[in-house]
N, CA and C atoms as an extended XYZ file, in Angstrom:
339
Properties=species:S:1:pos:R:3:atomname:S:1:resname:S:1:resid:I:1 pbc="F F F"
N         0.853       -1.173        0.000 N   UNK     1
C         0.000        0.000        0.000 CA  UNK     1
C         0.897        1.233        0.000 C   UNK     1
N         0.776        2.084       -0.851 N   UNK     2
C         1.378        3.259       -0.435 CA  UNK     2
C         1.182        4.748        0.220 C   UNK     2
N         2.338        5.187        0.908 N   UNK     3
C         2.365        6.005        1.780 CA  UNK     3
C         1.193        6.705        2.250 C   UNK     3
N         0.342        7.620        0.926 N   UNK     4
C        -0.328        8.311        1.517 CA  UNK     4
C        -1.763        7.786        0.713 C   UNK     4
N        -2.382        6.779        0.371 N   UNK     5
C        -2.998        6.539       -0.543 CA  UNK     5
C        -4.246        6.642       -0.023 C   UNK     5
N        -5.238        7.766       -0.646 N   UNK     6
C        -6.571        7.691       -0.020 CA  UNK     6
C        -7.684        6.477       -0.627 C   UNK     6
N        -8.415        5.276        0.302 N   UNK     7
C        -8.841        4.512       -0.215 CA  UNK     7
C       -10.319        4.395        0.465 C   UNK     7
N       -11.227        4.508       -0.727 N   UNK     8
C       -12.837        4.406       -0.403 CA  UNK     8
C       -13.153        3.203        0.299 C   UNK     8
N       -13.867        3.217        1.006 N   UNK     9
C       -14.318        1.558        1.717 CA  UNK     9
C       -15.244        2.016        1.852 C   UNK     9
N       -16.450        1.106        1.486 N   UNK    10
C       -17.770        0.764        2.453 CA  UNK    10
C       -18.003        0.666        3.726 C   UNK    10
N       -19.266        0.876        3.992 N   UNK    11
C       -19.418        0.539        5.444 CA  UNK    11
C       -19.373       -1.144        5.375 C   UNK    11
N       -19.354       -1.512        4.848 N   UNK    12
C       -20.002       -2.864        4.554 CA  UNK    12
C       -18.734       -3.702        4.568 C   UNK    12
N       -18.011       -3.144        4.001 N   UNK    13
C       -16.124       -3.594        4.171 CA  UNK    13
C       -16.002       -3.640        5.445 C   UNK    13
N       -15.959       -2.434        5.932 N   UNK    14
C       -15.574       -1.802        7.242 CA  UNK    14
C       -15.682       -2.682        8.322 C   UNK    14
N       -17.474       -3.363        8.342 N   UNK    15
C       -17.788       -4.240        9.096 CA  UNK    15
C       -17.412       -5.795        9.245 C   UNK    15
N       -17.206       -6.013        7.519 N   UNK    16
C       -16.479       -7.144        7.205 CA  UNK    16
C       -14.877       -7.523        8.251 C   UNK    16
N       -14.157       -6.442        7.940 N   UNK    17
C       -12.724       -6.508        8.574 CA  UNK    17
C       -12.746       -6.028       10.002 C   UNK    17
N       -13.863       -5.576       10.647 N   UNK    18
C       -14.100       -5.309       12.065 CA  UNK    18
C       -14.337       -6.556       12.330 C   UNK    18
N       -15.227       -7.371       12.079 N   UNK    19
C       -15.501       -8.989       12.411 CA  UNK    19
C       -14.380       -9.596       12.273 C   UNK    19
N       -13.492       -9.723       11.243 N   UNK    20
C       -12.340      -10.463       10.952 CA  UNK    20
C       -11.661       -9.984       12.186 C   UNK    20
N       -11.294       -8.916       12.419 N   UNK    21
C       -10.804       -8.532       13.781 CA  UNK    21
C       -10.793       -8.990       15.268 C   UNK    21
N       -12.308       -9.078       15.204 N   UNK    22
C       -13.092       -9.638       16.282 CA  UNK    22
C       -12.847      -10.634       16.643 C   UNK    22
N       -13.327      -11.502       15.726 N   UNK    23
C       -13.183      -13.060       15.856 CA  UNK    23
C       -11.504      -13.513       16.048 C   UNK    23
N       -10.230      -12.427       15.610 N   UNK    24
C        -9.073      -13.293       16.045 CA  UNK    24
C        -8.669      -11.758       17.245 C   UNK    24
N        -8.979      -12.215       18.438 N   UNK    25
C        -8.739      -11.940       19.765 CA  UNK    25
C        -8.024      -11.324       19.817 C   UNK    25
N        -6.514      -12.197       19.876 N   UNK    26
C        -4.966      -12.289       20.160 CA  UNK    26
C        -4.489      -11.088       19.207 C   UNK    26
N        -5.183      -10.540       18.015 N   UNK    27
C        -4.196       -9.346       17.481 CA  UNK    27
C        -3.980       -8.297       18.328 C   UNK    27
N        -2.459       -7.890       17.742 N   UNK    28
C        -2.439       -6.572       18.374 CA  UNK    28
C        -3.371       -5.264       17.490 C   UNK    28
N        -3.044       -4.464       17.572 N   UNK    29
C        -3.728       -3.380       16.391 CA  UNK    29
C        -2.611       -3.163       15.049 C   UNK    29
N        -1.800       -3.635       15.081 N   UNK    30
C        -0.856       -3.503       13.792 CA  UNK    30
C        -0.668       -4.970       13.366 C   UNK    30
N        -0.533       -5.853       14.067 N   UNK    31
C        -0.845       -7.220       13.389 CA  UNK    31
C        -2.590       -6.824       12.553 C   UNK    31
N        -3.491       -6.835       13.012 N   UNK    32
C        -4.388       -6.567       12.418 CA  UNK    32
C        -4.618       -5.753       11.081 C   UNK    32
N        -4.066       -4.671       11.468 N   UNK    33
C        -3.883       -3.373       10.256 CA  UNK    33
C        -3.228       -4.622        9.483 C   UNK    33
N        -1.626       -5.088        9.649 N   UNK    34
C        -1.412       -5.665        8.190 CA  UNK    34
C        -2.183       -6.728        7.660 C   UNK    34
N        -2.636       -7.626        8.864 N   UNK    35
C        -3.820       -8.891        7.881 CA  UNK    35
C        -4.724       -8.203        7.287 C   UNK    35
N        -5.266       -7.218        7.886 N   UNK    36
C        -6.418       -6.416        6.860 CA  UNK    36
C        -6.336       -5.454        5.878 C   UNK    36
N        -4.833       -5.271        5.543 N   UNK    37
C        -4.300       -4.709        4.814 CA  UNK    37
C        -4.858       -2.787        4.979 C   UNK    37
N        -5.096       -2.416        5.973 N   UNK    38
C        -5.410       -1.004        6.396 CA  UNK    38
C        -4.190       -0.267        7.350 C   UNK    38
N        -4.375        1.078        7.149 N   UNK    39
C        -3.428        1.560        8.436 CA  UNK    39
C        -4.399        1.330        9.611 C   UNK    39
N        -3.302        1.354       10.857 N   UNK    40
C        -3.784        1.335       11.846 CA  UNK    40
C        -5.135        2.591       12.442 C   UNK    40
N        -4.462        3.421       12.028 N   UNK    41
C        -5.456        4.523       12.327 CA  UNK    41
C        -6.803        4.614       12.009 C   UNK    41
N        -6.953        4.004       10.599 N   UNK    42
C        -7.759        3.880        9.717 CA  UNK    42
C        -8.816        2.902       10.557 C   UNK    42
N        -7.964        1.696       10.856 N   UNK    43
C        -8.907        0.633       11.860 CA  UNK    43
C        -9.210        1.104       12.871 C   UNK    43
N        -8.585        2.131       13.934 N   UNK    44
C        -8.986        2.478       14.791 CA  UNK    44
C       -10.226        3.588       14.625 C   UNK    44
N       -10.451        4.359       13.444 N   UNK    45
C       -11.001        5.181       12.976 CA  UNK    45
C       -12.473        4.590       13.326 C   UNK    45
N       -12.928        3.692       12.090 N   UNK    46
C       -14.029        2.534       11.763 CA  UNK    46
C       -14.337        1.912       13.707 C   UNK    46
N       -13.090        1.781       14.563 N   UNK    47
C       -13.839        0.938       15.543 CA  UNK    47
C       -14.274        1.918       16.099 C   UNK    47
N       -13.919        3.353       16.392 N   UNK    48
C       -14.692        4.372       17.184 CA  UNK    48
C       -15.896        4.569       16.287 C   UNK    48
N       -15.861        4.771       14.793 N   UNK    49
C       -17.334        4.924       14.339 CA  UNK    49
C       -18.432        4.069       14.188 C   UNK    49
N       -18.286        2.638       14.445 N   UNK    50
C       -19.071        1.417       14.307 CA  UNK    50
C       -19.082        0.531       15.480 C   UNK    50
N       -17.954        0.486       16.754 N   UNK    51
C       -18.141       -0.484       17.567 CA  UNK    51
C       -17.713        0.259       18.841 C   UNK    51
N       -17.338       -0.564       19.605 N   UNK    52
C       -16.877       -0.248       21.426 CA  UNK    52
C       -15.821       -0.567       21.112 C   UNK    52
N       -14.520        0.045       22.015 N   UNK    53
C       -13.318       -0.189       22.728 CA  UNK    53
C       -13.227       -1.706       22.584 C   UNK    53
N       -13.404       -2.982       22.935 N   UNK    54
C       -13.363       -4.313       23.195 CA  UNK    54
C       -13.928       -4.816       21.992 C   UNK    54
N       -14.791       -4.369       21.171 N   UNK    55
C       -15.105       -5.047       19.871 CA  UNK    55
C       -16.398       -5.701       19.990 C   UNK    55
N       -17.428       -5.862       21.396 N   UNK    56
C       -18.188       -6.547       21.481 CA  UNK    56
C       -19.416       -6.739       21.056 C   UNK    56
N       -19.708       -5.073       20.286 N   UNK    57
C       -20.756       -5.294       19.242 CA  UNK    57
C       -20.511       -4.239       18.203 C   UNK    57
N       -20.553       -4.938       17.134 N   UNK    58
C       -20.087       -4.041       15.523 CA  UNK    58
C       -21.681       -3.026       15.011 C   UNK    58
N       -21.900       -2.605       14.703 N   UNK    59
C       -22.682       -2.174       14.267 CA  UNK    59
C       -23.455       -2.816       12.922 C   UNK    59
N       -24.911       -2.950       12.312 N   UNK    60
C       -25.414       -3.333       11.731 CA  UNK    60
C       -25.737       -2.856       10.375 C   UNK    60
N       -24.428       -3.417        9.313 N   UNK    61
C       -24.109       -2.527        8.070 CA  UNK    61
C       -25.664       -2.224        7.325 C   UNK    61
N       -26.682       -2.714        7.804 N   UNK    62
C       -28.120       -2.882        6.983 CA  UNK    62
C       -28.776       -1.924        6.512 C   UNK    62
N       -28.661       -0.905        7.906 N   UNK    63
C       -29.177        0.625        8.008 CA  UNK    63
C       -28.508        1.746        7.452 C   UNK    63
N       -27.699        1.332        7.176 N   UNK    64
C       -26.640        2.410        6.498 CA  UNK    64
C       -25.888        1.821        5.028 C   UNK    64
N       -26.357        1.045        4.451 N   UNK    65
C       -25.929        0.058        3.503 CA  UNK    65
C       -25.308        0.947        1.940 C   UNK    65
N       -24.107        0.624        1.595 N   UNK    66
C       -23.862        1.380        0.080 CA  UNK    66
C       -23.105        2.729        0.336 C   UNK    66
N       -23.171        3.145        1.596 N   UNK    67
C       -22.471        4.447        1.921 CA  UNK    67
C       -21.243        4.612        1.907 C   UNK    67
N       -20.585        5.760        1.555 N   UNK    68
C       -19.268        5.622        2.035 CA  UNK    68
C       -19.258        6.778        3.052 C   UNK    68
N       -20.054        7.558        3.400 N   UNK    69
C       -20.044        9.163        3.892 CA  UNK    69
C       -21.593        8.999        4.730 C   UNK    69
N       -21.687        9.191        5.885 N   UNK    70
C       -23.097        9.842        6.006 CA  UNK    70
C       -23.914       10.744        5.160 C   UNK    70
N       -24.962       10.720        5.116 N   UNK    71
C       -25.786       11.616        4.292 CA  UNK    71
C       -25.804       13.264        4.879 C   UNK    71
N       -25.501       14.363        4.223 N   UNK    72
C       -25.135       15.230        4.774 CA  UNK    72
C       -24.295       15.586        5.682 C   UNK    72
N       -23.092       15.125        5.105 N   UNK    73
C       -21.892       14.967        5.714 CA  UNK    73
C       -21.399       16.564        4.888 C   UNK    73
N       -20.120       17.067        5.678 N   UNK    74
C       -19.606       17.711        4.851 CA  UNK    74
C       -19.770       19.333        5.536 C   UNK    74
N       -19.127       20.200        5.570 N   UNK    75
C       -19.427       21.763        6.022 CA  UNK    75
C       -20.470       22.143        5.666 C   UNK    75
N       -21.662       22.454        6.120 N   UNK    76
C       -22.834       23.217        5.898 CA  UNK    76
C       -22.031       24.891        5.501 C   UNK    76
N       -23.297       24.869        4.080 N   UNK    77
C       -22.452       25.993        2.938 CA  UNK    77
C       -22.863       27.838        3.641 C   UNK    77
N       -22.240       28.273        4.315 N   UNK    78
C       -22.699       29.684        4.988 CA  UNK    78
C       -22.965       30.865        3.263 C   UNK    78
N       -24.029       31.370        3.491 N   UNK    79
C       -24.665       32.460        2.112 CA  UNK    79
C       -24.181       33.402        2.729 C   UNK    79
N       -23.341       33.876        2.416 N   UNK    80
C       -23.117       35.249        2.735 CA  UNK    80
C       -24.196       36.674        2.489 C   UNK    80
N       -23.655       37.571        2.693 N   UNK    81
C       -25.233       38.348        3.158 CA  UNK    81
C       -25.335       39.425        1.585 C   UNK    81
N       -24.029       39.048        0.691 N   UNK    82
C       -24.240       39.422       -0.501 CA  UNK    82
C       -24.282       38.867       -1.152 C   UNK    82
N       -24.226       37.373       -1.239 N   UNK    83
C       -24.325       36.539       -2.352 CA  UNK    83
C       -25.444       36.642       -3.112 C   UNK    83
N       -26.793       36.655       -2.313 N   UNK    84
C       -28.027       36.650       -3.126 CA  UNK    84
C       -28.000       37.705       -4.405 C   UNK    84
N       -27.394       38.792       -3.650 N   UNK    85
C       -28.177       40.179       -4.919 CA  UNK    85
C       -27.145       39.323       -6.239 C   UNK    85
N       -25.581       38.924       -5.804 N   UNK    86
C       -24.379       39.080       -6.833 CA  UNK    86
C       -25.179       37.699       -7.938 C   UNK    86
N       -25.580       36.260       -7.377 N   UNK    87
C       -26.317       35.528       -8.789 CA  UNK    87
C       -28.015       36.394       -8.797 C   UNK    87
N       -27.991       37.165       -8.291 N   UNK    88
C       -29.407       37.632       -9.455 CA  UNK    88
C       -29.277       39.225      -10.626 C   UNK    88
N       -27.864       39.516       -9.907 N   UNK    89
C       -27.327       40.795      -11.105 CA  UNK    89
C       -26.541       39.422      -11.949 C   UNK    89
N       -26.015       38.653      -11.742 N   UNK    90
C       -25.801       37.541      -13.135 CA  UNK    90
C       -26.755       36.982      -13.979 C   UNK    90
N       -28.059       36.720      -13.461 N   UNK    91
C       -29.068       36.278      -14.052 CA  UNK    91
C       -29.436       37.346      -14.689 C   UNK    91
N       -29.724       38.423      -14.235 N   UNK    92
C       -30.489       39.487      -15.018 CA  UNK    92
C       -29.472       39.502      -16.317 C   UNK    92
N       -28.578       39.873      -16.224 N   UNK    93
C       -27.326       40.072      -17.535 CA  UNK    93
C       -27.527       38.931      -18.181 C   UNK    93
N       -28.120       37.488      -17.493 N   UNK    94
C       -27.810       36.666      -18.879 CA  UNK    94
C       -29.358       36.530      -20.007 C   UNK    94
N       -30.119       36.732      -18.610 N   UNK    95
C       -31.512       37.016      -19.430 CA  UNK    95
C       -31.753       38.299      -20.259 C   UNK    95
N       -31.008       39.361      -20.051 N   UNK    96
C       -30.901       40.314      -20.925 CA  UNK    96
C       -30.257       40.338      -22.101 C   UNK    96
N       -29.590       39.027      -22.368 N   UNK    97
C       -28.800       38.391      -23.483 CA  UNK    97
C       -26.973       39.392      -23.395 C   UNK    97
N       -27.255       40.062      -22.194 N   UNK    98
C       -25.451       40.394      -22.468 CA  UNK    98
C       -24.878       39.265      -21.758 C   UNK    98
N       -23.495       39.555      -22.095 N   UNK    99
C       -22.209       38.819      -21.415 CA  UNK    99
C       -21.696       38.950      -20.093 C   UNK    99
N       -21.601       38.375      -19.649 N   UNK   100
C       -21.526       38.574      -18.187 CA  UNK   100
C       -19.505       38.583      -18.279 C   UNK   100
N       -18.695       38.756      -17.717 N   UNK   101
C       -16.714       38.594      -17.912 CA  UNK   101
C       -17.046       39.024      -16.229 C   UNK   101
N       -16.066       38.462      -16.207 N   UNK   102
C       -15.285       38.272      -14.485 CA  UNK   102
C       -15.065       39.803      -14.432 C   UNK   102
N       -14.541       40.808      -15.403 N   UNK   103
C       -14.103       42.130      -15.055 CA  UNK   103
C       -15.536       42.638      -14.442 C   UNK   103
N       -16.359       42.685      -15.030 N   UNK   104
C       -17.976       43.012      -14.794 CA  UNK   104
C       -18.622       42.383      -13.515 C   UNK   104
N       -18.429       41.553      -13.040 N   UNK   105
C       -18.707       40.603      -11.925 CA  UNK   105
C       -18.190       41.247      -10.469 C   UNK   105
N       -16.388       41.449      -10.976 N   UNK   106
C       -15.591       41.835      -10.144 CA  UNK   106
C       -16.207       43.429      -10.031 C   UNK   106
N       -16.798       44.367      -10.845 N   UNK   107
C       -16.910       45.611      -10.670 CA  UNK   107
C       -17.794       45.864       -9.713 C   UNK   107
N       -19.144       44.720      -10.046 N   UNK   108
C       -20.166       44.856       -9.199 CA  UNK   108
C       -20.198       44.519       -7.975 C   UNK   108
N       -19.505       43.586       -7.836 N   UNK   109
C       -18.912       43.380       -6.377 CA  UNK   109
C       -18.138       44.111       -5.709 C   UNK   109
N       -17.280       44.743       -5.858 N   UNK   110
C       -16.798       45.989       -5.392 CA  UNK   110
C       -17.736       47.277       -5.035 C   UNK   110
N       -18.861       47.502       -5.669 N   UNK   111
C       -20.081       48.510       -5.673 CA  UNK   111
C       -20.621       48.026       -4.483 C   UNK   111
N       -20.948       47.184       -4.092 N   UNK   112
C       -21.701       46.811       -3.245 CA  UNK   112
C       -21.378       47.205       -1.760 C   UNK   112
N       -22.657       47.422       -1.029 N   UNK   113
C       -21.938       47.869        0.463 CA  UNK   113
C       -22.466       47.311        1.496 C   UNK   113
């Protein structure tokens, strides 16, 4: 695997190699990482988001099935308090059939107070 390689997994994986985990006791957390071919962190990641400390119950890939991300995951997008007017002076210009150029964009945005 290399160094920094970002790799998609399922929840459904996730749970797969949490069980594989489970079921052999005796690993340490880096014996594990290499049978499961993950970084360690990565495994430790998945057991804080799907199970307990001890492993004693995994979570139930059923309810969350196909995901790789929670649903509405991600920075909620802040509108700034001029954005609205700046896409409806773009709309008007395109429905008025002119050209809208970044110089023109940039002017009107500067006007604004």
């Amino acid at each position: 695997m290399s160094k920094r390689a970002c790799v998609q997994t399922s929840v459904e994986e996730q749970v797969k190699k949490l069980k594989v985990w489970q079921q052999n006791k005796g690993w340490s957390l880096s014996e594990a990482a290499r049978a499961l071919s993950v970084k360690p962190n990565t495994l430790l990641g998945w057991r804080d988001k799907l199970s307990n400390s001890d492993l004693s119950f995994i979570e139930d890939p059923s309810t969350i099935s196909g995901q790789y991300r929670k649903s509405g995951g991600g920075r909620p997008h802040k509108v700034s308090s001029y954005e609205s007017r700046v896409v409806e002076f773009y709309e008007n210009c395109i429905w008025d059939g002119g050209i809208v150029t970044s110089g023109t964009l940039k002017t009107y945005c500067n006007n604004i107070e």
